[in-house]
NUZA-586570 format. One line per 3 residues: number of its first residue (from 1); their letters; for each residue x, y, z of N, C-alpha, C. Coordinates in nm, 4 decimals, m for minus. Layout:
N
NUM = A = X Y Z X Y Z X Y Z | ...
% end
This chain:
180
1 = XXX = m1.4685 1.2168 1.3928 m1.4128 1.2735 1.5148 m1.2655 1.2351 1.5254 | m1.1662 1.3235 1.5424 m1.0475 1.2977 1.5636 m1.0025 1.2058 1.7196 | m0.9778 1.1553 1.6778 m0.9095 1.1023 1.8679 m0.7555 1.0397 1.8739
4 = XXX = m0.7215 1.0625 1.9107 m0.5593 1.0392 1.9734 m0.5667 0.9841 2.1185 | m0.4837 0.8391 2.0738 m0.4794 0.7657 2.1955 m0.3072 0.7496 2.2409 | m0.2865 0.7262 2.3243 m0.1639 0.7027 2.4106 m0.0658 0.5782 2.3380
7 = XXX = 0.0310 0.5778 2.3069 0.1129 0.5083 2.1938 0.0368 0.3441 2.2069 | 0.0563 0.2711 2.1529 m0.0072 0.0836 2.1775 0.0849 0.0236 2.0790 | 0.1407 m0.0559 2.1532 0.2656 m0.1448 2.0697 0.2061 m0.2397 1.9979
10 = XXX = 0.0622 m0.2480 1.9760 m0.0081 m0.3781 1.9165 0.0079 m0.2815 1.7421 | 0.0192 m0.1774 1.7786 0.0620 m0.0710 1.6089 0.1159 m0.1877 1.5121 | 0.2991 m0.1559 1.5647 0.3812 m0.2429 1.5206 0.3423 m0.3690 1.4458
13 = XXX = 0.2702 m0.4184 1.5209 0.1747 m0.5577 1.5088 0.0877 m0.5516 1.3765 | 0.0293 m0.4565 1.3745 m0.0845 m0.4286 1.2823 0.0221 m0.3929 1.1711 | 0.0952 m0.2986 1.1719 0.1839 m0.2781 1.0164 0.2594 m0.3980 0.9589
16 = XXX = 0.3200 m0.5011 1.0798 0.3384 m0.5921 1.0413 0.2598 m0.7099 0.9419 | 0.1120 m0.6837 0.9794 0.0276 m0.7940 0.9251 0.0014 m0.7207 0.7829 | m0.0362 m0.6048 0.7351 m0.0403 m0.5194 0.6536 0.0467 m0.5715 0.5549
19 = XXX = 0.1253 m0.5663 0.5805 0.2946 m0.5119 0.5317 0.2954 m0.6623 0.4468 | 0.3106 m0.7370 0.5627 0.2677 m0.9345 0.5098 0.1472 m0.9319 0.4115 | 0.0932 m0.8957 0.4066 m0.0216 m0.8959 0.3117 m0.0012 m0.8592 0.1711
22 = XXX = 0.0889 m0.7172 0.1675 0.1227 m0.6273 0.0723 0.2067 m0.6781 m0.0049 | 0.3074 m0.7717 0.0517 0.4085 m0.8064 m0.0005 0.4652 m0.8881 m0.1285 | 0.3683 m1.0030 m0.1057 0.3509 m1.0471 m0.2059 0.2958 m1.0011 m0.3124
25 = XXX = 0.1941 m0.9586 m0.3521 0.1790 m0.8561 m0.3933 0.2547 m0.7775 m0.5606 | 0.3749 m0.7284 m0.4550 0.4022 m0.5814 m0.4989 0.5884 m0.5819 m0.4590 | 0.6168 m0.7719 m0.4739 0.7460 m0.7748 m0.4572 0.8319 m0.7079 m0.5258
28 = XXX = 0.8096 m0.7337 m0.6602 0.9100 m0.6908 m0.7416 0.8841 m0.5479 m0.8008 | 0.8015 m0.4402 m0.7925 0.7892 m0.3154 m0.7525 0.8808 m0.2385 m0.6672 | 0.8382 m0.3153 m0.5116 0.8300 m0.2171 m0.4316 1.0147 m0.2448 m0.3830
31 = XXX = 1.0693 m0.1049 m0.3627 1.2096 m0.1367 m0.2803 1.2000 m0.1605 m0.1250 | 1.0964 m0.0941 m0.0961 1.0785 m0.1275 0.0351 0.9149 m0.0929 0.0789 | 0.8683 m0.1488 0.2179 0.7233 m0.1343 0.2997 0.7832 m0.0201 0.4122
34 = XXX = 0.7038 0.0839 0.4530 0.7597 0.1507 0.5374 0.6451 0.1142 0.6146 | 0.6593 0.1245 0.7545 0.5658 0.2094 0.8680 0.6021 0.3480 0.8801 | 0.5063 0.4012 0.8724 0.5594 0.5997 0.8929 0.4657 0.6573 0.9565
37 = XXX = 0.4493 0.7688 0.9767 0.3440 0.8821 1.0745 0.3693 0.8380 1.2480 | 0.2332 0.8269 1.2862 0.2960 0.8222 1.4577 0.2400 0.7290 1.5193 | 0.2002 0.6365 1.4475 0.2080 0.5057 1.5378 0.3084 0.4214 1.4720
40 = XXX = 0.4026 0.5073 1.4199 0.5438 0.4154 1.3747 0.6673 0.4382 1.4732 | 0.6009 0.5394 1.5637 0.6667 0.6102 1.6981 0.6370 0.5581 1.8130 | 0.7088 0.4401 1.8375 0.7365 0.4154 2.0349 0.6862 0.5453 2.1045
43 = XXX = 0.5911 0.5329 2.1939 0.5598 0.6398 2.2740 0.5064 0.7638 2.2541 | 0.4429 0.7844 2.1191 0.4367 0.8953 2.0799 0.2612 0.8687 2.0537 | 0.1800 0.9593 2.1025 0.0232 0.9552 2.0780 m0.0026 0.9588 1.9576
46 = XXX = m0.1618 0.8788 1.9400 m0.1492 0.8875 1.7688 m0.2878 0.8728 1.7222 | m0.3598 0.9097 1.6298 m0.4860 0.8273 1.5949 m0.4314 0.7114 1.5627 | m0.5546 0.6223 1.5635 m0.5051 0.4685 1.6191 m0.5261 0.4264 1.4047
49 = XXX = m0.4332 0.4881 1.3357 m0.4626 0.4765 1.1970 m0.3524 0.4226 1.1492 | m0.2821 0.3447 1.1346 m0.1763 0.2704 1.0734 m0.0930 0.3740 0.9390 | m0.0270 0.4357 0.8896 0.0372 0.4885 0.7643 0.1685 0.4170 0.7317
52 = XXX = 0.1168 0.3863 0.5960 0.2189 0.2791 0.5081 0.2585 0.3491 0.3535 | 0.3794 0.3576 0.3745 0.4401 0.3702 0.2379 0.5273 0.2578 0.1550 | 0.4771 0.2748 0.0449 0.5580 0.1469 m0.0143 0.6129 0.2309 m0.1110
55 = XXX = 0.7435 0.1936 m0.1497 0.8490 0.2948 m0.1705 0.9166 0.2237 m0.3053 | 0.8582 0.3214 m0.4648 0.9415 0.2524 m0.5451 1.0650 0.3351 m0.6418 | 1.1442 0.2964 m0.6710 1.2314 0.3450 m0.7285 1.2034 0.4012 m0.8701
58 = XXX = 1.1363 0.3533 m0.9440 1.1028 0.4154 m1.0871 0.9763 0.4439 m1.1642 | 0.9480 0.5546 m1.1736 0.8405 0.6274 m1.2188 0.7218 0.5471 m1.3048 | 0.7586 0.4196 m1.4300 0.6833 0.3544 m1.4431 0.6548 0.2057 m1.3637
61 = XXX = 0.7156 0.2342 m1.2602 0.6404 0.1566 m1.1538 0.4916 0.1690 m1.0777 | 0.5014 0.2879 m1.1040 0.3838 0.3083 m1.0443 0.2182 0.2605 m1.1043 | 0.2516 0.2693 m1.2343 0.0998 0.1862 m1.2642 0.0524 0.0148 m1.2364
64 = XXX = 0.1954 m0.0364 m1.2336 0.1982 m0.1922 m1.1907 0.1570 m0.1579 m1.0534 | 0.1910 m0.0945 m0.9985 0.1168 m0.1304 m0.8224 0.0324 m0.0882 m0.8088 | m0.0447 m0.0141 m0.9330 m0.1746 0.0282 m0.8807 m0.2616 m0.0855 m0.9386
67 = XXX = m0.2233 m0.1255 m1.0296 m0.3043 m0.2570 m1.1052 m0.2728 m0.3289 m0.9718 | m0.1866 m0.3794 m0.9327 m0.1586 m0.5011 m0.8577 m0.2220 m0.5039 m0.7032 | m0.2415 m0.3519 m0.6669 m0.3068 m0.3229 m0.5260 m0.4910 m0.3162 m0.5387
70 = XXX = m0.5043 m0.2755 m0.7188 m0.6557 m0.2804 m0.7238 m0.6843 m0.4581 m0.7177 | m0.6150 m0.5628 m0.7321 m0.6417 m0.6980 m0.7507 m0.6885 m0.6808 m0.6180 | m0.6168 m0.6764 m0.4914 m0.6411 m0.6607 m0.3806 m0.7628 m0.5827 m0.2950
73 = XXX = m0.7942 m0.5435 m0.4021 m0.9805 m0.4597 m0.3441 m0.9236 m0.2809 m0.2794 | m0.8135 m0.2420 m0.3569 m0.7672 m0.1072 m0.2761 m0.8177 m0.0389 m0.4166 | m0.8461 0.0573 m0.4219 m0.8614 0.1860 m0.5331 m0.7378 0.2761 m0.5256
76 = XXX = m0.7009 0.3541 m0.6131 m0.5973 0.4255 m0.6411 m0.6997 0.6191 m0.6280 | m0.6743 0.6538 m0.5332 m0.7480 0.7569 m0.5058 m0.6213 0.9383 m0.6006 | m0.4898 0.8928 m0.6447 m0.4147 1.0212 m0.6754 m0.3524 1.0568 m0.5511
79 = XXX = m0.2300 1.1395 m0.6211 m0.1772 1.2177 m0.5032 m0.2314 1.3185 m0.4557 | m0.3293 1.3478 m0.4176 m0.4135 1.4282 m0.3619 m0.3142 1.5564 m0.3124 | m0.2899 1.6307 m0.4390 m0.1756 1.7484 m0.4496 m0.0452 1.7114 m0.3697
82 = XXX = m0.0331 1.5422 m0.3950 0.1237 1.5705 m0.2912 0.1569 1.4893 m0.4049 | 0.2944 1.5476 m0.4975 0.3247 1.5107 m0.6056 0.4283 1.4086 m0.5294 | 0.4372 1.2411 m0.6190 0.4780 1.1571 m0.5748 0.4575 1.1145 m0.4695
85 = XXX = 0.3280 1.1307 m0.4293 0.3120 1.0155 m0.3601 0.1615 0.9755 m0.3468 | 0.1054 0.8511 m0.4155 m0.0402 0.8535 m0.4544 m0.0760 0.7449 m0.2820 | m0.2476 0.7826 m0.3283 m0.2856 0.7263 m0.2380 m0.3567 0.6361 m0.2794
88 = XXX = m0.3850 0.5445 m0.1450 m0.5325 0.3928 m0.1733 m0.6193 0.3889 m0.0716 | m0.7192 0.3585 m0.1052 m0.8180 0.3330 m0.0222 m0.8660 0.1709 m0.0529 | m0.9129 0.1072 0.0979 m0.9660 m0.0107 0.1311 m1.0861 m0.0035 0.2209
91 = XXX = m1.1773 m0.0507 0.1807 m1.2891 m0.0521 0.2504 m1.3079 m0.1745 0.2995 | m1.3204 m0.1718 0.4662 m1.4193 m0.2884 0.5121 m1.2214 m0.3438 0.5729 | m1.1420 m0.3256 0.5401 m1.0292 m0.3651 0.6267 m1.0301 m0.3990 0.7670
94 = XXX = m0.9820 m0.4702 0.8278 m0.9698 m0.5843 0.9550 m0.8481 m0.4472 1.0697 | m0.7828 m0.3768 1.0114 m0.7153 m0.2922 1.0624 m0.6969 m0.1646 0.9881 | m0.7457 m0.0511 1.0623 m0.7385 0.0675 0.9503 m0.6147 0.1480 0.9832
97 = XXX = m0.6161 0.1741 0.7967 m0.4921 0.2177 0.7878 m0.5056 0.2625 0.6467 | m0.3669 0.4053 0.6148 m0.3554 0.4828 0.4990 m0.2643 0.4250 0.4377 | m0.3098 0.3558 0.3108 m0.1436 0.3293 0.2190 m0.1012 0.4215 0.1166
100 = XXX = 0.0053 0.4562 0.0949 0.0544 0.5154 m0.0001 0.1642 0.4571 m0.0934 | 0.2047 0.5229 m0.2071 0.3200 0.4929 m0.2735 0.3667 0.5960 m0.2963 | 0.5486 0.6078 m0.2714 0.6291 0.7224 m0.2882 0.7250 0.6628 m0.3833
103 = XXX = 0.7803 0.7748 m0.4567 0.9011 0.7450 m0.5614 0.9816 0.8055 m0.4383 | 1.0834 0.7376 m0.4796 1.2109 0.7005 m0.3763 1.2975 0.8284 m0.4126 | 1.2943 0.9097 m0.2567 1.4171 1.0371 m0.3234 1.2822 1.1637 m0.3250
106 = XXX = 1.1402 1.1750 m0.3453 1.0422 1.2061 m0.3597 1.0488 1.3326 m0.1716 | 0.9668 1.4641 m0.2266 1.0156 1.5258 m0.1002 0.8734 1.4576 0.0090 | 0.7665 1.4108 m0.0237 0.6654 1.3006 0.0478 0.7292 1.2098 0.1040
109 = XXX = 0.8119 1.1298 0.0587 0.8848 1.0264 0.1554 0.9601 1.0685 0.2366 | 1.0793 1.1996 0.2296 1.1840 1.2032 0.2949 1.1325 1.3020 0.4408 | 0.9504 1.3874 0.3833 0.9041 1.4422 0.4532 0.8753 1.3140 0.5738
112 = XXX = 0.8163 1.1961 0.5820 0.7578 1.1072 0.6051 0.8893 1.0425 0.6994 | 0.9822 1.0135 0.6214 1.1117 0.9094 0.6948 1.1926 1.0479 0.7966 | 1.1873 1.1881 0.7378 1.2648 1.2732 0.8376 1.2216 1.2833 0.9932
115 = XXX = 1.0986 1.3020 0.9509 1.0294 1.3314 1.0777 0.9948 1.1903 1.1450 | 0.9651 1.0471 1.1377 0.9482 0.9604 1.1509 1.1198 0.8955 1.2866 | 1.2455 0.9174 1.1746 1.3466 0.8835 1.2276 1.4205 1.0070 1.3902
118 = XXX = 1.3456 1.1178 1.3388 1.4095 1.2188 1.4120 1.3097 1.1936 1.5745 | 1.1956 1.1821 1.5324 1.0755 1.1119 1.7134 1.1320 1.0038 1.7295 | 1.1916 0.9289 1.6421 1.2511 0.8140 1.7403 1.3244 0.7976 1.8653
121 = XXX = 1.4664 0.9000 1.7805 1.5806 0.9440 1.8365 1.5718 1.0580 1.9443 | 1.4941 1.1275 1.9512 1.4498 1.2273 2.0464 1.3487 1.2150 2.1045 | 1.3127 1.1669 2.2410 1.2136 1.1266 2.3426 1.1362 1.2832 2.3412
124 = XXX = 1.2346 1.3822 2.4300 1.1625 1.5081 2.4186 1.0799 1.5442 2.3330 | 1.1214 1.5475 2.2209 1.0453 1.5782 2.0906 0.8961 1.5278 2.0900 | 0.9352 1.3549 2.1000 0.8081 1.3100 2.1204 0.6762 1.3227 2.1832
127 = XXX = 0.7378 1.3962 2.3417 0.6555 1.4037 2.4444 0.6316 1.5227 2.3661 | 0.6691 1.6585 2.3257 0.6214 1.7391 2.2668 0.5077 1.7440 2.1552 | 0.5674 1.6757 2.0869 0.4310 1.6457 1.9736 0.3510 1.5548 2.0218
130 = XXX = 0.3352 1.5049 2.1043 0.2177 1.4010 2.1829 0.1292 1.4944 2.2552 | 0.1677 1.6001 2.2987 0.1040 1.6708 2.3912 0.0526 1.7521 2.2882 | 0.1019 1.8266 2.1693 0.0364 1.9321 2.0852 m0.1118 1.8453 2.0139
133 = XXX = m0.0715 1.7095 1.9824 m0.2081 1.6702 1.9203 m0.2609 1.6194 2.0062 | m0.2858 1.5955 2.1356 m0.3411 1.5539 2.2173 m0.4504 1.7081 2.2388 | m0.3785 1.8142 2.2691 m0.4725 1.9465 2.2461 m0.5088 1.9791 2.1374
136 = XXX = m0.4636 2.0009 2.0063 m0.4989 2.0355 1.8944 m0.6596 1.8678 1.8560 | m0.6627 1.7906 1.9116 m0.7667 1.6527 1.8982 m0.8626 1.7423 1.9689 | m0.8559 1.7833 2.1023 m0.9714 1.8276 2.1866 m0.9804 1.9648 2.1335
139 = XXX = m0.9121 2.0345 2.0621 m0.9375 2.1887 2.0370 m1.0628 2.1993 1.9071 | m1.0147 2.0766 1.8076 m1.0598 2.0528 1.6950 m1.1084 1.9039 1.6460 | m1.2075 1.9237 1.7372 m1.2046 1.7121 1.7403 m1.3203 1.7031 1.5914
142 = XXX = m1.3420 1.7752 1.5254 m1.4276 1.7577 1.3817 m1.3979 1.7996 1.2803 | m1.2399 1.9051 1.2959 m1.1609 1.9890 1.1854 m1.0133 1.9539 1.1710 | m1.0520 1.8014 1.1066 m0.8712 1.7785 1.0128 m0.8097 1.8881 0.9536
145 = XXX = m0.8575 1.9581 0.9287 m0.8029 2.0804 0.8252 m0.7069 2.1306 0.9370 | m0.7900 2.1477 1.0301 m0.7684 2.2835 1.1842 m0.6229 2.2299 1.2133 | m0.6651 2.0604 1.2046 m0.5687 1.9430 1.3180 m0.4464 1.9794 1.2621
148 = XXX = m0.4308 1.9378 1.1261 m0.2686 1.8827 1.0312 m0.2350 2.0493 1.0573 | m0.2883 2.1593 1.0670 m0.2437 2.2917 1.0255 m0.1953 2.3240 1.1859 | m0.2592 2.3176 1.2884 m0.1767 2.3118 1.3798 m0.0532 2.2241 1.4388
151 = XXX = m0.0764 2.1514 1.3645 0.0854 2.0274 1.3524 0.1943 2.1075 1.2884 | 0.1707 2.1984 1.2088 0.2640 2.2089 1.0476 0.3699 2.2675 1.1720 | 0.3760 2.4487 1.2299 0.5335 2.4591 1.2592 0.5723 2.3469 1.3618
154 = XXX = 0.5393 2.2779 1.4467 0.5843 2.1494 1.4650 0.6900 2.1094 1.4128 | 0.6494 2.0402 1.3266 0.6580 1.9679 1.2195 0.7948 2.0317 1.1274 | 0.7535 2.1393 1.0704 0.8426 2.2107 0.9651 0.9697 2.2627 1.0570
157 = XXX = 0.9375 2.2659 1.2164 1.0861 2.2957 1.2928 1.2030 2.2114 1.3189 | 1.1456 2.0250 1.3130 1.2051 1.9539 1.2855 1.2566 1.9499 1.1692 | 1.1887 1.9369 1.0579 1.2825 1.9322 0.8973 1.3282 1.9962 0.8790
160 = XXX = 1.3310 2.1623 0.9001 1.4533 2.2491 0.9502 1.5762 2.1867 0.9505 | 1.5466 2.1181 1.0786 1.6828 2.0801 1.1080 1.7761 1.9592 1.0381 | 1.6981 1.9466 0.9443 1.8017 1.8805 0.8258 1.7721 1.8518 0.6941
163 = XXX = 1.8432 2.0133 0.6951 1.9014 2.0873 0.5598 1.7966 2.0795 0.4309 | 1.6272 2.0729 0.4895 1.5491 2.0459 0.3738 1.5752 2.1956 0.3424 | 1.5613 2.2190 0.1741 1.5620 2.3682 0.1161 1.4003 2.4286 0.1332
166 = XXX = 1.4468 2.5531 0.1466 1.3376 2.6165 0.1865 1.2084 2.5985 0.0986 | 1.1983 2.5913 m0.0430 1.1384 2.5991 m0.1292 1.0563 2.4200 m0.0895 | 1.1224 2.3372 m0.0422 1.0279 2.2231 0.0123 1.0218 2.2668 0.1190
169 = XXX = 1.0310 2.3065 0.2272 0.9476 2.3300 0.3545 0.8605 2.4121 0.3066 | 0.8393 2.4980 0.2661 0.7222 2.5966 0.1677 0.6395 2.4984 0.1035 | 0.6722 2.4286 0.0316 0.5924 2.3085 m0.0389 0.4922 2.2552 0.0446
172 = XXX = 0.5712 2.1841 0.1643 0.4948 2.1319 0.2688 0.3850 2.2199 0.3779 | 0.4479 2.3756 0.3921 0.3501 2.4462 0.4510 0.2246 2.4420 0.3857 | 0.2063 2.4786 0.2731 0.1568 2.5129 0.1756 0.0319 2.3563 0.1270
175 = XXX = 0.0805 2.2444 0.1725 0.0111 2.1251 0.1731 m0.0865 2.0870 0.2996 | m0.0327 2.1194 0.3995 m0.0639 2.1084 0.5463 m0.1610 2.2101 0.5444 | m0.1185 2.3365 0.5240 m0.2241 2.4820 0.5571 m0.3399 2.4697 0.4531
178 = XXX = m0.4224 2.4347 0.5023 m0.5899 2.4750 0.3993 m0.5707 2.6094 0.4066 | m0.6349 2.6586 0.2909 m0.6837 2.8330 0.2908 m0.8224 2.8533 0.3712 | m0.7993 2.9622 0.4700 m0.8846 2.9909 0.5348 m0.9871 3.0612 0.4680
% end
C-alpha cells in the first residue's frame, strides 16, 4: 500500500545513521553519500522510505561496492533499466530505505540531485508536489506503476527548466511511464 505522510525531520536523522553505516564501508569508492527523493525535502510529503545514492566517479568502481555492500548483507539487484545507476536491497533493516549507486555525471543522478535541489529552493513547488502525491497515494494506493506515472509531467516540468536535452527527458518519461 502506498502511503505518504507529512514531511518528519527524524528523515534527516535516519539518512544520517545510514550514511554512518555506509561509510566506512565504501570510503575509498564512493565521492560522495547523497540523501535524494522526498524525504531529502524539508516539508515536502513523502513515503516514509529513505533514498540514498552513493555516487562514484569511475566505471570500475562499481564492482568494489558491490562486493563491499554484499559484506554488509545488501544484494546488488541491477539497474533495473536505469542505466548507471544500480540498485541494493537489505532485508530486515532497522530503517527502510532504497540504496543506489550512480556514476557521477550519469543522467540518474543529475535526474535525482535536479529535482532534489530545485524543492528545496522553491517552497511553492513543494507544496505542489506534496499535494499531487498526496492524491495520486489515495487515487492509487496499490498501483506504483499508476503512482511514479502520475508524478512524471511533474517532475519532467521541473528538469525542463534546466536545460536537460530532450532526448533525456524522453529517457526519463519513458522510465517512469509503464506501458499500459
Amino acid at each position: 500500500m502506498i502511503i505518504v505522510r507529512e514531511y518528519d525531520p527524524k528523515w534527516k536523522f535516519d539518512f544520517e545513521s545510514i550514511k554512518t553505516e555506509l561509510y566506512p564501508l565504501i570510503r575509498d569508492q564512493a565521492k560522495a553519500i547523497e540523501h535524494v527523493g522526498s524525504t531529502s525535502i524539508a516539508g515536502l510529503s513523502a513515503k516514509p522510505i529513505i533514498d540514498i545514492d552513493i555516487v562514484y566517479d569511475r566505471p570500475e568502481q562499481l564492482p568494489i561496492i558491490i562486493g563491499k555492500l554484499e559484506t554488509a548483507g545488501y544484494s546488488h539487484v541491477g539497474d533495473l533499466g536505469i542505466k548507471h545507476r544500480d540498485a541494493f536491497k537489505l532485508e530486515g533493516h532497522r530503517i527502510k530505505h532504497n540504496l543506489y549507486a550512480c556514476l557521477e555525471g550519469s543522467l540518474a543522478l543529475r535526474n535525482h540531485m535536479i529535482l532534489r535541489d530545485h524543492l528545496r529552493a522553491h517552497p511553492e513547488d513543494c507544496i505542489k508536489y506534496s499535494k499531487l502525491k498526496k492524491v495520486l497515494a489515495r487515487q492509487y494506493p496499490n498501483n506504483m506503476d499508476s503512482y511514479i506515472d502520475g508524478k512524471t509531467d511533474f517532475i519532467l516540468e521541473i528538469l525542463e527548466k534546466y536545460n536537460l536535452e530532450a532526448e533525456n527527458l524522453l529517457e526519463i518519461r519513458s522510465v517512469n511511464e509503464k506501458p499500459k
